[in-house]
N, C-alpha and C positions, 0 to 999 in steps of 0.2 A: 612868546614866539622866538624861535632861533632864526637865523638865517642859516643859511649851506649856500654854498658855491658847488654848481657842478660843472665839471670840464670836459668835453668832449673831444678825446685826441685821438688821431691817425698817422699810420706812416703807409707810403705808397709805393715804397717797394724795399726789397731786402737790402738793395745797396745805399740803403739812407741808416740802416739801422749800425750801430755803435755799441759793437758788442761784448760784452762781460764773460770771460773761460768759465768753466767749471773751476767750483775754489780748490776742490780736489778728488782722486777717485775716489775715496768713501760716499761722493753721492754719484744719485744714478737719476735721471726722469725718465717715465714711462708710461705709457698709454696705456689706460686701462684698456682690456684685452674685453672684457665679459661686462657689463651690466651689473654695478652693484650699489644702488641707492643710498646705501648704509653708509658707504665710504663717502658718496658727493653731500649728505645729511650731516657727516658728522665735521666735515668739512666747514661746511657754510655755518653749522651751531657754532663750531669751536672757535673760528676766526672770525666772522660774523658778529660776533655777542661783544666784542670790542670795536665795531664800525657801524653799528644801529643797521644792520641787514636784519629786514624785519616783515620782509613779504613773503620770505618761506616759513614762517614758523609755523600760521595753522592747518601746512599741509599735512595731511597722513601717508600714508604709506603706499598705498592707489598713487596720489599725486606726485609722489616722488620717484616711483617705478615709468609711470608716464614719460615726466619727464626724461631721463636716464635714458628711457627707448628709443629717444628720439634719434634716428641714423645719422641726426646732421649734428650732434652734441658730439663733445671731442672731448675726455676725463685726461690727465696727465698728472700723475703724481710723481712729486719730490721726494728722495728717500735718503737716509747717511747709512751705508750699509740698510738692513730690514726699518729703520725705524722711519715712520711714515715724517715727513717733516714741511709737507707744504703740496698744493696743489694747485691747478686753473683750469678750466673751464673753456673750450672755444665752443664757438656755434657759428660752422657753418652756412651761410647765406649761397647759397649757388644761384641763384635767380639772379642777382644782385654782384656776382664775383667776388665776394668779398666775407672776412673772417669777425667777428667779434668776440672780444677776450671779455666772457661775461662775468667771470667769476676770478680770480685770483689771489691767493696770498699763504702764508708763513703761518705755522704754528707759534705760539707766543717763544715756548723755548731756543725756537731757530731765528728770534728777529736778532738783527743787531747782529749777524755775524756773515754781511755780503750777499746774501743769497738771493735775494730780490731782481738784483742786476742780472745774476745767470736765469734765474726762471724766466724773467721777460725777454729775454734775448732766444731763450728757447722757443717761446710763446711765441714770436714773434718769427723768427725760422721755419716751425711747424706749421704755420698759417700761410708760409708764402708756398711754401713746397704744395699745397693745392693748388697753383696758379691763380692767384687773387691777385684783385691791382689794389687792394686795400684792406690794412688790419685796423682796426680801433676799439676804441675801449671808454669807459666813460668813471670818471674818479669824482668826489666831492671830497670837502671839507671834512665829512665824518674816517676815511678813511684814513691808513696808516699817513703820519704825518712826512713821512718821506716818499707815498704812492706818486704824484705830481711828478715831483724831481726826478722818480726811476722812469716816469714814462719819458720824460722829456730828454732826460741824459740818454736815452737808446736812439731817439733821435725821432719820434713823434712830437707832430706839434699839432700844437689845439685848433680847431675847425669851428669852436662853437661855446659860449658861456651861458649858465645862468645862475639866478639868485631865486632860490624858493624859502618861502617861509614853513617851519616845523612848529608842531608843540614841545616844547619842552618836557622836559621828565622829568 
């Protein structure tokens, strides 16, 4: 058995947030405009498959168009000029007023060169501009080893710990 530590962290409004510029115009973030499964699938495999995300895998293709449908789901892709380079995921809670950043992070090629910091400062702007009094997100041990440190340098702090037990692989 592994243990994981998972983190539950929130930030309660925009003027707490600690924000990261764009590194430069070569990239763009964008909302996906249309509905396309393919891209939020290829996403979660590609980045996923180095953080043990392992509850979408024996979706097909039904469950992944489902999902995507959803009006309250929010896709944002990171781009350097055309090349796809990172993405996240919000889902809107309206019952509730509040944003969760379900999904997040960097193609392997774009870690390690700052980007982290501007996605989540985006992330985190996108989510207020619906008038929410709360974004959060939830990180464990398995994720990128610097995920923790970006949530908390934006200026989220943790609401909630715990320690679950894994099998091993």
């Amino acid at each position: 058995m592994e243990k994981i530590v998972r983190n539950y962290l929130q930030i309660n409004s925009v003027s707490e947030l600690s924000e990261v510029k764009r590194p430069s115009e070569n990239y763009s973030l964008d909302e996906l405009s249309e509905n396309n499964f393919h891209l939020n699938k290829f996403f979660y495999k590609q980045i996923g498959k180095y953080h043990h995300w392992i509850d979408r895998l024996q979706w097909n293709d039904k469950n992944w168009i489902e999902y995507v449908s959803n009006p309250n789901l929010l896709t944002f892709i990171l781009k350097k000029n055309e090349d796809i380079a990172g993405f996240f995921e919000l889902i809107y809670h309206k019952d509730k007023s509040e944003i969760e950043i379900a999904y997040f992070g960097l193609l392997e090629e774009y870690l390690g060169k700052r980007l982290g910091g501007y996605m989540l400062t985006e992330a985190i702007k996108k989510s207020f501009s619906y008038n929410v009094k709360r974004v959060w997100v939830h990180t464990c041990s398995l994720d990128h080893k610097h995920a923790l440190k970006n949530y908390l340098s934006r200026g989220m702090k943790i609401y909630s710990t715990e320690t679950l037990n894994i099998k091993s692989a």
